[in-house]
N, C-alpha and C positions, 0 to 999 in steps of 0.2 A: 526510348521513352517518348511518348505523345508530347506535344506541346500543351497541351491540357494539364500533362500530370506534373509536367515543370513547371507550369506557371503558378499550381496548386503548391508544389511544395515549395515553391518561393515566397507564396505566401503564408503559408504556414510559418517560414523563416524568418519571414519581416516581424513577425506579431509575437518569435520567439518560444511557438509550442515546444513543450519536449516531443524528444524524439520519441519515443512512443507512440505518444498522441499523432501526431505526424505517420507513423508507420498506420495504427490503426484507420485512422480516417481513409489513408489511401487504399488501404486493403477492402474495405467497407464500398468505399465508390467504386472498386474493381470488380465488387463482386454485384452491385447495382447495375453497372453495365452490362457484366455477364450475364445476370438476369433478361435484362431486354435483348443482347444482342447489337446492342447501338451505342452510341458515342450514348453521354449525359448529356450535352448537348443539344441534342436533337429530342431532348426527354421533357417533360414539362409537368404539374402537378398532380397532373392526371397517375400519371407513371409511379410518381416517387408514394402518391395515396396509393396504387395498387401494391408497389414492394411493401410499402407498412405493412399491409393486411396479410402479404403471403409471409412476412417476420412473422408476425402475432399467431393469423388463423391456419397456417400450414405447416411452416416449419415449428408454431411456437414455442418463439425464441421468448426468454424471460425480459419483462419491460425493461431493465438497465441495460440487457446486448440490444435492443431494437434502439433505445434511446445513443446509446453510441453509433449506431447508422446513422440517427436523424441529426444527430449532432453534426456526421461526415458529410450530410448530403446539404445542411444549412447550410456549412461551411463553406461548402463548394457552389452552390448558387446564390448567396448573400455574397459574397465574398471573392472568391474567384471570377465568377462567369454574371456577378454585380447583377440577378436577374431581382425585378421589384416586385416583389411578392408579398403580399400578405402574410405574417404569422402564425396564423391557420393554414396555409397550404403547407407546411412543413410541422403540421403537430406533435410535440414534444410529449411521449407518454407518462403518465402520472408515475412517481414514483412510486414505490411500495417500502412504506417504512414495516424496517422488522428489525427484534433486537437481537443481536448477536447473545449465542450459547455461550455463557462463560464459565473456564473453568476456576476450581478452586486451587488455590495453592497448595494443599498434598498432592492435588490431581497434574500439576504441572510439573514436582516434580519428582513425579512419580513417571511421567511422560520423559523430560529430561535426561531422568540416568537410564531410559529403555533406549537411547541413540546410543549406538556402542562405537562410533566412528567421532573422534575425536574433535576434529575442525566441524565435522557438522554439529555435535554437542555445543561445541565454543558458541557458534555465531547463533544456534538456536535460543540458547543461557541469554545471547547480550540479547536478542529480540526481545526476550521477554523484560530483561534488566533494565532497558534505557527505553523498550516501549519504542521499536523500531518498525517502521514498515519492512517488506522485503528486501525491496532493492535498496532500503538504504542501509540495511546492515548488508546486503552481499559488495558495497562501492563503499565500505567503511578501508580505511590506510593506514596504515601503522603509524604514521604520522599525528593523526586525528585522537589519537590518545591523548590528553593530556594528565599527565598524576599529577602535576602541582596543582591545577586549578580544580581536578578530580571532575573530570566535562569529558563527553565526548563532541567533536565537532561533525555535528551530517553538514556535507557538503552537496546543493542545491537538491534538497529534496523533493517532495510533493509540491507544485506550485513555480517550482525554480525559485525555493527560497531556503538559504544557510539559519541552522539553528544548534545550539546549546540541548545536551540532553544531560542528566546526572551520571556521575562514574561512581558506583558503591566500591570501598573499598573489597568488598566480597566479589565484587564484576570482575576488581584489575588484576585483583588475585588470580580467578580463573582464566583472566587472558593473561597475566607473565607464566603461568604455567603453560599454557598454548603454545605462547610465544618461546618456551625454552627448545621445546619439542619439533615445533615444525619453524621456526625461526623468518617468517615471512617477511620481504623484501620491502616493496611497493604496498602491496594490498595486505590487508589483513586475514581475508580469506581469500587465499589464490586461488583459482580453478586450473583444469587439465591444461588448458591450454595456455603455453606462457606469456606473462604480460598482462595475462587478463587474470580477472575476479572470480571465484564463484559465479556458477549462476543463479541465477531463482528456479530454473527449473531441478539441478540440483539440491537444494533446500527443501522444494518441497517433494521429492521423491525419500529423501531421509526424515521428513516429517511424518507422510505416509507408513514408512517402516515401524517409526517408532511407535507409530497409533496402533499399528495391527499386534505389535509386540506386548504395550501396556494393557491393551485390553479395556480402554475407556467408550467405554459408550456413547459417549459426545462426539459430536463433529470435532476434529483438528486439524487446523491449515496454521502456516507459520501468522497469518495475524491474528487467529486467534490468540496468540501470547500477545499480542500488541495488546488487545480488549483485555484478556487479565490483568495486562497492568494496568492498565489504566481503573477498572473495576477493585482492583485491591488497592492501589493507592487512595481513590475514594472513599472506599470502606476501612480502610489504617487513618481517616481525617485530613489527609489531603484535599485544599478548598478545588472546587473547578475550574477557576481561572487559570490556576498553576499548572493542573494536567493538561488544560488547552494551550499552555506554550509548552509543555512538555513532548505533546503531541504532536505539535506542529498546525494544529488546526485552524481556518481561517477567521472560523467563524465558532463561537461559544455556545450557537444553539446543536452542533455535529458533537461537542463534548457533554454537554448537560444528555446528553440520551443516556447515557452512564449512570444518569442518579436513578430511571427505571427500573436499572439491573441490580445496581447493591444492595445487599441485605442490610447495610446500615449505612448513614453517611452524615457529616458534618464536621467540625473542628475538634477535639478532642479540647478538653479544661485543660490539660497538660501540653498544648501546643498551640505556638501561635500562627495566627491565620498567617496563608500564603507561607509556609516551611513545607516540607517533604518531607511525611511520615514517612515510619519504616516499610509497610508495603511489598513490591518486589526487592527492592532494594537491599533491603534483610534477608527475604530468602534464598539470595543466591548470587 
């Protein structure tokens, strides 16, 4: 290991990144320098403007993979290697807002009973159920159940932040049946390998399966069931504020894009603000 790339991931460390975040950066500055052929170091705005263009105009790569470069490469000269630059030498590309395809509730689970592998059915159900990202239903613990308080608990999620999601009694159901059958220790979803969880890559190869099987013509990836739920809880009169700590989101303008997508949305007469309609909740 360069002392370059310890000093980086030490800083990385200080500031607390997840590990992910942490992996990609590094992998991103590795592949900057394989680019040139030379330390980063020795690289300067001229350099890191040419890799933008050969992301974009060569390889082009989609703004949000380029913007995780410049994220890696800010990082590492703001920060690591402390160079004073201007904010413009490091241009941060525009995002590209677009709404997620969302499905309907016969279409989910219609998708659902086409997984014919059990454990992947289970943790794909609670994706949808409790409105999970990936990784936080594949790092969910038998533990993290709770039926008295009818909670699931994600432990540091998106952000490195612990959150409360709901447990339908129709969820704990389908996980004690889970639970009777493959009886899991530590993790809720174990993977091959012991000790450890599922992976995501796992998850979504049995996502994939079950897309080619149902025959839906929509895009489906495991967070598309995040977006349906949150989409169906909206349209069952769930307010926004609610799905945004549901969600885990930091910010209420990332949840409000949900009210472009619903076919209807607001409080229902029959329910009072900030309660949890029926939604995914009911259906599964």
């Amino acid at each position: 290991m360069t002392p370059l790339r310890q000093r980086m991931l030490e800083d990385m460390g200080i500031r607390n990144l997840a590990e992910n975040t942490q992996l990609s950066y590094l992998q991103q500055v590795s592949l900057y320098a394989g680019h040139f052929h030379r330390s980063p170091e020795e690289l300067g705005p001229e350099q890191v403007r040419a890799y933008q263009v050969h992301l974009t105009k060569t390889r082009k790569l989609a703004p949000s993979t380029v913007s995780i470069a410049t994220a890696a490469l800010r990082f590492l000269y703001k920060v690591t290697l402390k160079r004073d630059w201007a904010p413009d030498d490091i241009p941060m590309p525009k995002k590209v807002f677009k709404l997620p395809v969302v499905l309907s509730p016969q279409e989910v689970m219609h998708f659902l009973a086409c997984v014919d592998n059990l454990k992947q059915r289970t943790i794909l159900t609670t994706a949808y159920a409790a409105g999970l990202r990936v990784s936080e239903a594949t790092h969910l613990k038998v533990t993290d159940v709770d039926s008295q308080r009818m909670v699931l608990r994600i432990h540091q999620g998106k952000g490195r932040r612990d959150r409360y999601v709901m447990l339908s009694p129709r969820l704990l159901e389908t996980l004690r049946e889970y639970w009777k059958v493959v009886r899991p220790k530590t993790w809720l979803f174990p993977g091959d390998i012991p000790g450890q969880p599922i992976t995501r890559f796992a998850v979504e190869r049995a996502c994939q399966k079950a897309h080619r099987a149902a025959g839906i013509p929509k895009p489906i990836t495991p967070h598309s069931l995040r977006h349906a739920f949150a989409t169906h809880l909206l349209e069952s009169g769930t307010d926004v504020r609610r799905i945004q700590l549901l969600l885990g989101h930091r910010s209420l303008a990332t949840t409000s894009r949900y009210l472009k997508i619903a076919t209807t949305h607001g409080v229902r007469d029959d329910q009072p603000a900030g309660s949890v309609a029926r939604g995914p909740a009911a259906a599964v």
